[in-house]
N, C-alpha and C positions, 0 to 999 in steps of 0.2 A: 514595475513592482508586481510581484506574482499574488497569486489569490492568499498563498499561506502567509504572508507578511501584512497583506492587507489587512487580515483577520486578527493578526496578533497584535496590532498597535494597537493600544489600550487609550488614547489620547482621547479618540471624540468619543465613546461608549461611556467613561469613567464623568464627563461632565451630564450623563443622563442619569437620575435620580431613579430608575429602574434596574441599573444594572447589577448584573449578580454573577457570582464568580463560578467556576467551572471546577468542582474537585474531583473528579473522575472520568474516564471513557472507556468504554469498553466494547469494541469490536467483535461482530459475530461473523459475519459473510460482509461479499464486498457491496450487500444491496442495506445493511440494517446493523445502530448501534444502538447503548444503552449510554445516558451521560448526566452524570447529577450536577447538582449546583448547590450554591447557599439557598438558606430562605429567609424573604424578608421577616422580620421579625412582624411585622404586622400579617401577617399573610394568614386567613382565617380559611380550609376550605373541606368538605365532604369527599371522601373518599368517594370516586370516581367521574370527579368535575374538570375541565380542562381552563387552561390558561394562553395565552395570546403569548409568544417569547418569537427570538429571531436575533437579528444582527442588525447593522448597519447597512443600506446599500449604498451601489456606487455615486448614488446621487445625495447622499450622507442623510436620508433619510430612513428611519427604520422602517424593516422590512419583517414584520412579524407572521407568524400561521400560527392556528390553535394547534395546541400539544397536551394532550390527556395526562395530568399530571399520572404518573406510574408508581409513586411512593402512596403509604396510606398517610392519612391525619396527620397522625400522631409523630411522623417522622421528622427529626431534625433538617433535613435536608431534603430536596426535590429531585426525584427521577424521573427521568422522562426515557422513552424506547420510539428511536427513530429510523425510518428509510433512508436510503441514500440516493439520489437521481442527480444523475452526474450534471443536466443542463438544468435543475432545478432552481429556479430565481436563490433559494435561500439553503437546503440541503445539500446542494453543490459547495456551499462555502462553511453550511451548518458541522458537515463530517470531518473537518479538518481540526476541530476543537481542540485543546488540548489544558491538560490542570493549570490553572492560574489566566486561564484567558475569562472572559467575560461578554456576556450573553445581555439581551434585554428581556423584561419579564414583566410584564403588566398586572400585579397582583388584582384580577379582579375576577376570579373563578366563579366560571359560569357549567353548565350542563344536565342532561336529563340521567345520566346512569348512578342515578343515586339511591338509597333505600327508601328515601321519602315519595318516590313517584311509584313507588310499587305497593299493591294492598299487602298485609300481611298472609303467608304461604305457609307452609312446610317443605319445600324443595327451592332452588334459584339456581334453574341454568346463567352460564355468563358463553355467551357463544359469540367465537372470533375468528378473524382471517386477520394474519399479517402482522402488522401495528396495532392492530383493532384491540390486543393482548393489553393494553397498556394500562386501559382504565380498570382491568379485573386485574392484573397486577397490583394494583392499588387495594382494592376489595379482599381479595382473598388476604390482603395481610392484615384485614380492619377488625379487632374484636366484634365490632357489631351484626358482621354478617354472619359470624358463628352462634353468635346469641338470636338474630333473629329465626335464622334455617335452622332445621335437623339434618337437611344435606348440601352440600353445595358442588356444582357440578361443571367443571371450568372446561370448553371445548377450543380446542385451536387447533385451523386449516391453514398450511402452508403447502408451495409447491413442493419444497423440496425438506429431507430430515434436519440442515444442520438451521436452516429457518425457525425452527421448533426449540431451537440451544435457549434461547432465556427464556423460554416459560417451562419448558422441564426442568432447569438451574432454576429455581425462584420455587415452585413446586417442592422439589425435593428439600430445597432449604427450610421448609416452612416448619419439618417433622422437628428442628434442633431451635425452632425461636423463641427466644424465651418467657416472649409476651402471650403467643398462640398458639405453639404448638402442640400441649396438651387440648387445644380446643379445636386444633384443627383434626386432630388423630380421629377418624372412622367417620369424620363429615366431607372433608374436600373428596374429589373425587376427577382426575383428570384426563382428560380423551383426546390425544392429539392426532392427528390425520394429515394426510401429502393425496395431494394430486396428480404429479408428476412423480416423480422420483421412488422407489419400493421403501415401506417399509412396514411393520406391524399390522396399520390399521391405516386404508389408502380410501379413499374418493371422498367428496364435498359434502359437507353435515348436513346441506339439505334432502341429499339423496338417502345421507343413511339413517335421516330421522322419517323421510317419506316410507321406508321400505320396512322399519321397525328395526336395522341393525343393530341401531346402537342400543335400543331398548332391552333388546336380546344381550346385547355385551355387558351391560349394567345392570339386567334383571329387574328391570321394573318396568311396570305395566304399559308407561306411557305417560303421557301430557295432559294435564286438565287441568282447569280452571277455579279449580276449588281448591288444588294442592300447588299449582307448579307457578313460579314465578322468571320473567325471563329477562334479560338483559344482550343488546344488539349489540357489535360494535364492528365493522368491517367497509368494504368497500361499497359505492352506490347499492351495486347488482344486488351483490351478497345480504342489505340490510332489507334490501325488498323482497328476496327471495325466501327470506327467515320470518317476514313481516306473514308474507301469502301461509307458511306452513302453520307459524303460530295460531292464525286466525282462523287456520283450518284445523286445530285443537280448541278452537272455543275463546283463545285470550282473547284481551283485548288491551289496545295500544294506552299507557297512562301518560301523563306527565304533571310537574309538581304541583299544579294546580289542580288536576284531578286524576289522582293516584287511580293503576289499574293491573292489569297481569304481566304485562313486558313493554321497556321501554327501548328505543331505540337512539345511539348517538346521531344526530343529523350531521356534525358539526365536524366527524370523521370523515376524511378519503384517503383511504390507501391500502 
């Protein structure tokens, strides 16, 4: 029995009280997709909290990984934005998905990238690499985040341009939504960058927040403590490497217990 038939039998998933169905896919490269689902009706959670989902493995027990919900609040349904790693215990059989199959979903959202761990600002970078997009996906489409900032400033590092496809799709969507996007008009603000591959605006956000690039591309001064609030979400390297610059503008690390200038997902790798 091949992987894609394994995944489509509905038999043992359908007797777990978790499961939730699959109403879209959407494929960007052959490393990274987008894929919603139902939501439980009880399902209470903070735009930018993650959730435990996955499959069945071959020893028919579930095989879950935390996934950043990518929907805000308020949304009917659950998006999540995934990698694809071919020998990957669960995203090997994860990318195979398809509408009317069925996922498990542990409704019990947990995480640090929320507004409640951060003091009140007037500015909120959300700074990403990769996947790391997932949980500011979520955010930039929360009325709250335009009611609490005057700016909100969404960065995402990939290697290559077409990597960069849903969060400039999701972006540009935001100007026609009909919840936020008069709220979003002259606040969001979006900076995307490649490492490898040419395009606009090329090398790694910590280099071009060290050197004042991107300050210069934006026109503002800089990063401080008094004004700017931050949000992590990327791979190990990348969230320590964002951790050393912030703390070298003065922030400092919060979390829900005690709110501060930028918080960091621990719970992300990829």
């Amino acid at each position: 029995m091949n992987e894609r038939t394994n995944l489509t039998d509905p038999a043992p998933i359908k007797t777990l009280p978790d499961a939730q169905t699959v109403t879209e896919v959407q494929h960007y490269t052959d490393r990274l997709f987008r894929f919603r689902v139902t939501r439980p009706a009880s399902l209470r959670f903070r735009s930018g909290e993650f959730v435990m989902i996955g499959l069945l493995g071959a020893n028919g027990k579930p095989l879950l990984r935390a996934y950043s919900i990518a929907s805000p609040s308020w949304d009917e349904e659950l998006e999540f934005y995934s990698i694809k790693v071919q020998d990957g215990p669960l995203t090997s059989k994860l990318q195979h998905i398809q509408p009317g199959d069925q996922i498990i979903l542990r409704p019990k959202p947990v995480g640090t990238l929320v507004h409640d761990a951060l003091l009140p600002g007037k500015r909120i970078w959300f700074f990403s690499t990769g996947t790391g997009i997932a949980p500011f996906a979520s955010l930039i489409r929360d009325p709250e985040t335009y009611e609490k900032y005057d700016e909100v400033i969404l960065t995402h590092t990939c290697r290559e341009v077409a990597e960069l496809t849903y969060g400039r799709e999701l972006v540009q969507s935001l100007k026609d939504d009909p919840l936020i996007g008069e709220m979003v008009e002259g606040k969001l603000r979006y900076y995307p960058t490649t490492t490898r591959e040419e395009s606009p605006k090329m090398g790694r956000i910590t280099t071009l927040l060290e050197d004042g690039t991107i300050f210069r591309d934006l026109a503002i001064d800089g990063i401080s403590p008094g004004t700017d609030r931050a949000m992590v979400c990327g791979s190990l390297a990348f969230n320590l490497d964002i951790k050393r610059v912030l703390e070298g503008f003065g922030l400092r690390e919060g979390a829900n217990s005690e709110p501060a200038e930028y918080v960091v997902e621990k719970a992300f790798v990829g």
